[in-house]
N, C-alpha and C positions, 0 to 999 in steps of 0.2 A: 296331799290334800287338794278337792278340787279349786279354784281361785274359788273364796267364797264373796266375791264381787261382781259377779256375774253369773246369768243361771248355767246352769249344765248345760253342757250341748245333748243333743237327741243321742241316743247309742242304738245303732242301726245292727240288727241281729246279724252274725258271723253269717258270708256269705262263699262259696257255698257251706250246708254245714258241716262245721267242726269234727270230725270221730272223736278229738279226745273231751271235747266236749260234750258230746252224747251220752258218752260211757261215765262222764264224772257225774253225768247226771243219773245216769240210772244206780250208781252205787249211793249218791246221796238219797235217796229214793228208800234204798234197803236198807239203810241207817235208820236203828231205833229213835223214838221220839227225846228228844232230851230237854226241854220245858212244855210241861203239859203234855198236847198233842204234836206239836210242833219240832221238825227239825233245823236248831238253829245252828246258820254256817255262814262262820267268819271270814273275812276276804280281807287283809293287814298289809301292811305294807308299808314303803315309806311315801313323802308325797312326791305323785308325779310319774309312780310307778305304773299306772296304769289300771289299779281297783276297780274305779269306776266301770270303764270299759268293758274290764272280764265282766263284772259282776250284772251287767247290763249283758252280756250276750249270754252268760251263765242262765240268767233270771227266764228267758226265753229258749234255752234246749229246754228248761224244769217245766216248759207252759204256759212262761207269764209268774214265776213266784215273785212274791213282794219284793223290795229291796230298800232296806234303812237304810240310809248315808248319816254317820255319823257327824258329817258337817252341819245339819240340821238338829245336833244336840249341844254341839261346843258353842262357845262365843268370843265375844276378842279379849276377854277378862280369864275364859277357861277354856283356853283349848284344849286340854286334856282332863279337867275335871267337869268330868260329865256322867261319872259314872251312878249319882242317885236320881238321875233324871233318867239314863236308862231302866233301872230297875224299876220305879215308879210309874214311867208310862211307858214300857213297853214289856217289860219281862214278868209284872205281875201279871195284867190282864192274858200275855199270851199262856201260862202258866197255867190259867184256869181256860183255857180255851175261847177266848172272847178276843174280839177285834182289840188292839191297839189304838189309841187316840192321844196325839201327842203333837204339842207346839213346838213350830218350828223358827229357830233362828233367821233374822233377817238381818246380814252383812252389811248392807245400805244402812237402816234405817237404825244398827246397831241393837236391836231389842227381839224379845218374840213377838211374833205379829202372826202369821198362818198357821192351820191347824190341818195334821194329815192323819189317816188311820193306816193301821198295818192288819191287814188282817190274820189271822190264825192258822195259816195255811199249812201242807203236810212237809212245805222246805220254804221257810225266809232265811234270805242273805242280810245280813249286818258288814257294811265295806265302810274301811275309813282308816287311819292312823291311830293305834290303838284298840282296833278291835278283838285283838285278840289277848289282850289285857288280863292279868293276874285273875281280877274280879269276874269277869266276864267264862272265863274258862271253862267252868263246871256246867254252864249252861250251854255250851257248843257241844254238839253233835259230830263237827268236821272244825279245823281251823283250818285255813290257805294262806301261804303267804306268798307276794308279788318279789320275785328273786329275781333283781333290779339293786344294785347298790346305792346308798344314799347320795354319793356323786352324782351317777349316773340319772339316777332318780330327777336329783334336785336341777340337775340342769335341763330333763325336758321339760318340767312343771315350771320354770322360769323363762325358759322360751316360749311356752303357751301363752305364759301370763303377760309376759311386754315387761319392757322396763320401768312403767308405771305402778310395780309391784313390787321392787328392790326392796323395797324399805321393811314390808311384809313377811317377804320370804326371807330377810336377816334374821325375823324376831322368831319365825318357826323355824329356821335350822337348828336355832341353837335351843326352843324348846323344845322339839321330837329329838335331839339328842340325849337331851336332860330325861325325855320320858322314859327313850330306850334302854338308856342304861340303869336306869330305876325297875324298870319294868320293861325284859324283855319277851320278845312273842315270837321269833323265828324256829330258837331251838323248844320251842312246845307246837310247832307245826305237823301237821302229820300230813301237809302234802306239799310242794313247790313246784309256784306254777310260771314258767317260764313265755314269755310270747317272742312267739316266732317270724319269720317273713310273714308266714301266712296262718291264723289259729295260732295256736296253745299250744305247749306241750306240758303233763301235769305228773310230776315225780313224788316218789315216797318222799317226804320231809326227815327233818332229825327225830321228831316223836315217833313217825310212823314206820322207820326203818327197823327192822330184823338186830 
């Protein structure tokens, strides 16, 4: 998860660019529409694995496609129950091929306060812990997931954060545990995407394998 106490930082597009990022882009490309017009692709992971990042340099080999963060639909009461907000503002309207227009959570001030659209495009990413979620399934066209273990994970998303956030990342370890095992999203992945020194490397997943 990104700290949701502070904004994102900028995601500066993979430089030089990526091969195996070009190539994931042109096969999501030739993936049929799977809500509406729309091909939607998942980006899962645990926190800290890096989502953001891919999904940010992913979003620019596609041209610039939209990119939800699901942190902008949880809040500190639902971190993982968010999923009638997504269906409601953003999977009807893309459905019927119309912009997305959806209130976003604000970590500070604890409430929603901002308002962002997603437009209908031919590939929007959805990145966040849970995205690839039981509910959410039928409606992906690709799921990804960041093959990064939850250790490993959670200790660079706590060195990002400072110690300032201890207290934070105790109450989400132990609920993305409780989600995962409730609901898991790795063995329904149909690709694993590894980061390297330098770029991605993107593998058949357990769904996607022979």
């Amino acid at each position: 998860m990104n700290d949701p106490l502070r904004p994102r930082d900028p995601v500066a597009p993979a430089t030089p660019a990526d091969p195996a990022l070009d190539a994931l882009a042109r096969g999501l490309r030739a993936l049929p529409p799977s809500v509406g017009p729309v091909r939607l692709v998942a980006v899962d992971g645990h926190a800290g694995s890096g989502k953001t990042t891919f999904s940010g340099r992913l979003a620019a080999a596609l041209g610039g496609a939209p990119v939800l963060h699901l942190d902008d639909l949880a809040t500190h009461e639902e971190l993982f129950d968010w999923s009638d907000r997504l269906d409601e503002w953003i999977l009807i309207p893309l459905s019927h091929g119309e912009t997305a227009r959806y209130r976003t959570y604000d970590w500070v001030a604890r409430q929603f306060a901002g308002e962002r659209e997603l437009a209908a495009a031919p590939v929007v990413i959805v990145e966040g812990v849970g995205a690839g979620r039981r509910a959410l399934r039928p409606y992906l066209a690709c799921l990804m997931w960041m093959e990064l273990t939850d250790v490993s994970s959670w200790e660079r998303g706590q060195l990002r954060d400072g110690p300032g956030m201890s207290t934070f990342w105790d109450g989400w370890k132990r609920a993305e545990r409780e989600h995962f095992a409730a609901d898991p999203t790795r063995p329904y992945a149909e690709l694993l995407v590894h980061q390297c020194q330098e770029g991605y490397e993107v593998l058949p997943g357990p769904h996607g394998s022979p």
